[in-house]
N, C-alpha and C positions, 0 to 999 in steps of 0.2 A: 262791823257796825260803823255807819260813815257818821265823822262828825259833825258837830254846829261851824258854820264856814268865818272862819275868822280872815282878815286881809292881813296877811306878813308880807313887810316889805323889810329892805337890808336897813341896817342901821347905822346912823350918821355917827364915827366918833373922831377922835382927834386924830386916827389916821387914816381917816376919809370911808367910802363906806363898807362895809363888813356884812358879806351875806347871812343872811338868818334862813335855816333853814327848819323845814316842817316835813310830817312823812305821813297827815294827817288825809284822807279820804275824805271827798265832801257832794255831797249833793249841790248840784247847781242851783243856787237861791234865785230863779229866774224872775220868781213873784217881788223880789225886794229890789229888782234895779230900777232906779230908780232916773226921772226925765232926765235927768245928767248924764247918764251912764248911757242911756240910746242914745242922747246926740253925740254923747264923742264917740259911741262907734259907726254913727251914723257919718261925722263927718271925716273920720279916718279913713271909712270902708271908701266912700265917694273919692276922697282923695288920692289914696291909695291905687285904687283900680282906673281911675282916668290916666295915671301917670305910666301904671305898667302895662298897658297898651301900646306895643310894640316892642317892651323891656322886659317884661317876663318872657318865660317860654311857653308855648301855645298848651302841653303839658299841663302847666299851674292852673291859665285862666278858664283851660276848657273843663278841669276838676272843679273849681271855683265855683261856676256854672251850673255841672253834673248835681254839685249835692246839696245846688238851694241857697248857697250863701251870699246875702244881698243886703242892702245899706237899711237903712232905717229902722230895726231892732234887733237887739245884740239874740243871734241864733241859739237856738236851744239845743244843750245837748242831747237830750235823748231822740230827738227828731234828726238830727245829723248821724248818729249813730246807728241806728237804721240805714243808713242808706251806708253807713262806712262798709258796716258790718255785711250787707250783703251783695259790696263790689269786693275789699280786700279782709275780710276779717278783723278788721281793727275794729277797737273802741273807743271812747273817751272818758276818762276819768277827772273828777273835777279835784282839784287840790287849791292848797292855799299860797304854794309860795314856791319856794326855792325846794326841789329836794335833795337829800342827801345824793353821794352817787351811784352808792349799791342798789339802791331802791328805785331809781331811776332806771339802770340798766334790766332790774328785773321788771318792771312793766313794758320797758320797748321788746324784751326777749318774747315777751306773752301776747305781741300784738296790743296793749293798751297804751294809749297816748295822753299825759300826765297834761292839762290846761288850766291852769290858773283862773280861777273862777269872778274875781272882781278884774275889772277894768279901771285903768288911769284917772284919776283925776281931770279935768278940764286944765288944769294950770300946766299938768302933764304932758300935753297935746303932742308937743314934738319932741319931748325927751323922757324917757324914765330909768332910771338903774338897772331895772331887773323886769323880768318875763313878765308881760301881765296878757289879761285877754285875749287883747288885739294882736297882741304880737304872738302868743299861742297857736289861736284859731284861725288868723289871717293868714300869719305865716309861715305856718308848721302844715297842719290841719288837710288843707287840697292835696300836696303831694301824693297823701296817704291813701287816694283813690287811686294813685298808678301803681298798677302791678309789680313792676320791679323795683319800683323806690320805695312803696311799702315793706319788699322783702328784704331791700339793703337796709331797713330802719331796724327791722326784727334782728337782723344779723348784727347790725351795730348792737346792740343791746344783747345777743347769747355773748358778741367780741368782749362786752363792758365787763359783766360777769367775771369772765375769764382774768383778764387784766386785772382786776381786783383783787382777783386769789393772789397775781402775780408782785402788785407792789406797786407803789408811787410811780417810779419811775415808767414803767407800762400804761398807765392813767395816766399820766400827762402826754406821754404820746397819741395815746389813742385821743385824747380831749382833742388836740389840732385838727386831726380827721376829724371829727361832728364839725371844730367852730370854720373847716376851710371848705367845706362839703354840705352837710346841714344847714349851714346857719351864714354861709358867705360864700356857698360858692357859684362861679358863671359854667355854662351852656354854649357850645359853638353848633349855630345852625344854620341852613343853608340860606336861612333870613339873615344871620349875621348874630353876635353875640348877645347871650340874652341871662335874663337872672333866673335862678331857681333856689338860692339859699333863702333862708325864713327872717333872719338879720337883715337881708336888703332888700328884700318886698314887703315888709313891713316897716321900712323908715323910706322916708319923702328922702330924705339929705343924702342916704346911700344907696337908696338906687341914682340917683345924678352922677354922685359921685363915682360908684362904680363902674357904671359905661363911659362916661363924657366925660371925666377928668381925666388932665394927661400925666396926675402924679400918681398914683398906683401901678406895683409890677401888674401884669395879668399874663400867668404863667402857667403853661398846658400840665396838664394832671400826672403828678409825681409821686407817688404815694410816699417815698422814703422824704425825697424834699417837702412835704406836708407836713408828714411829723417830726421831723427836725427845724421847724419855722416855730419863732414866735409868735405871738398874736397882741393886742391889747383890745380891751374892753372900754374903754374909757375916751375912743378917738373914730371916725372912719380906719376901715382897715389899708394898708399900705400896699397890700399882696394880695392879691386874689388868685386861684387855682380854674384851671377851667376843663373841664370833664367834653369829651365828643359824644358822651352818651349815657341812659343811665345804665342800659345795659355794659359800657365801658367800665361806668361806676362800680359793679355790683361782681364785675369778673376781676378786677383790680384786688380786689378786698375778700373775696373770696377765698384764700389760702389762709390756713393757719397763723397767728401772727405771731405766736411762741417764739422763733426763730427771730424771728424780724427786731421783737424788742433784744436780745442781744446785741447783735449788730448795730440798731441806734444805739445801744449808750457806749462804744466806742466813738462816737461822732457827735463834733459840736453843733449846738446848738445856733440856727440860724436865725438875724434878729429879725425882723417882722419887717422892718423896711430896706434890708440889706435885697441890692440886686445884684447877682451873679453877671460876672462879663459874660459867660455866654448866654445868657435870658436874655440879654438886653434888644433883638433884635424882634423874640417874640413878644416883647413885651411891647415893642412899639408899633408891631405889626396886630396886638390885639388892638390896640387902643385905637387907629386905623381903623379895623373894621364897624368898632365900638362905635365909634362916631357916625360913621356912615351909615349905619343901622337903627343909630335911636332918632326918633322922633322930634321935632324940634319943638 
């Protein structure tokens, strides 16, 4: 039985904020957004999409397109869902907040894709703590019409499961794959480097910063050095990972990981901004293309 849609956001305490989470099912209260709530996604959507033209990868924006998703009022999910449901089988499920992680991984495992049903505040505009609408549906949401990144999403989420059973240690690994892959990571194409994590098409500040700064490693796809990195939430990322494909992505990750989390926790942990002497050549060689490729 889906509940009444309540908005959880993290909460502010004296040691800064503290996610709140909810495992609550909600019906998309599409009738109650209210003028505020379309124009900020009216003018994220515009914003957004003007900028990653030429910086997403053609993947994202030609899904974008496919299922209807356009500025000026916040899309509805059962009208999107129809069209998920009959290119990859996905769904969308409306929730309130943050969810646990078990619960999380069994929705991606089932093909359903958890979005946060209220959007930002206007005061919000270019920063908020935690997942909300825009950054759901804009930024998660399109991939999920490509065939093989919908099927590496399902797979992340049977992996979630599993590590679960397994223990903290396995769950924090497995989390770096989503936040370096999912949610941060780049695209090498014969256009030149491009984004496809949901973290950086959905912020103004990190898509710039991801292509066109020259302070980030940007480091070809290592799955052990993925999840031996750390990450911070709280900053642009220092490291980015960059995949030749999603088919690349999807055969990488493919084996069992059972094995794999041994082997990491014999091995230290890498810090988020640490570059290895021998990356350093790719890293300056991505940033090189990066430049040359985005848009001025």
């Amino acid at each position: 039985m889906l509940a009444a849609p309540r908005r959880v956001e993290n909460s502010l305490t004296d040691k800064g904020y503290v996610p709140v989470y909810t495992t609550a099912l909600v019906e998309q209260p599409w009738q109650a957004y209210n003028a505020d709530d379309h124009a900020t996604w009216d003018t994220l959507y515009r914003r957004q999409r003007e900028l990653l033209v030429g910086r997403a990868c053609d993947e994202f924006l030609q899904a974008q397109d496919a299922m209807g998703m356009g500025a000026g009022r916040i899309p509805r999910f059962d009208r999107l869902n129809k069209i998920l449901a009959a290119t990859t089988g996905w769904t969308l499920v409306g929730v309130e907040g943050l969810l646990p992680e078990l619960d999380f991984f069994d929705h991606l495992a089932h093909r359903r894709f958890p979005v946060t049903w209220w959007i930002r505040r206007p005061d919000q505009i270019d920063y908020i703590a935690e997942p909300d609408l825009f950054h759901d549906l804009f930024g998660h949401v399109p991939l999920l019409m490509n065939p093989r990144f919908a099927d590496y999403m399902q797979a992340y989420g049977r992996g979630g499961v599993k590590a679960h059973a397994i223990g903290p240690a396995a769950l924090q690994q497995l989390s770096r794959l989503y936040w370096y892959t999912v949610e941060f990571g780049l695209i090498d194409t014969p256009a030149g480097l491009r984004i496809y994590g949901a973290g950086i098409v959905s912020s103004k500040g990190e898509s710039l910063h991801a292509l066109e700064s020259a302070v980030p490693n940007r480091i070809g796809f290592d799955l052990q050095r993925i999840m031996r990195t750390g990450y911070r939430i709280d900053s642009f990322q220092q490291s980015y990972f960059v995949i030749d494909s999603f088919e690349q992505l999807m055969r990488a990750t493919a084996p069992d990981f059972t094995p794999l989390y041994a082997v990491l926790a014999e091995q230290p942990l890498i810090p988020a901004d640490e570059v290895l002497a021998n990356e350093s050549a790719l890293q300056r060689g991505s940033g090189e293309r990066a430049g040359q490729a985005a848009p001025s």
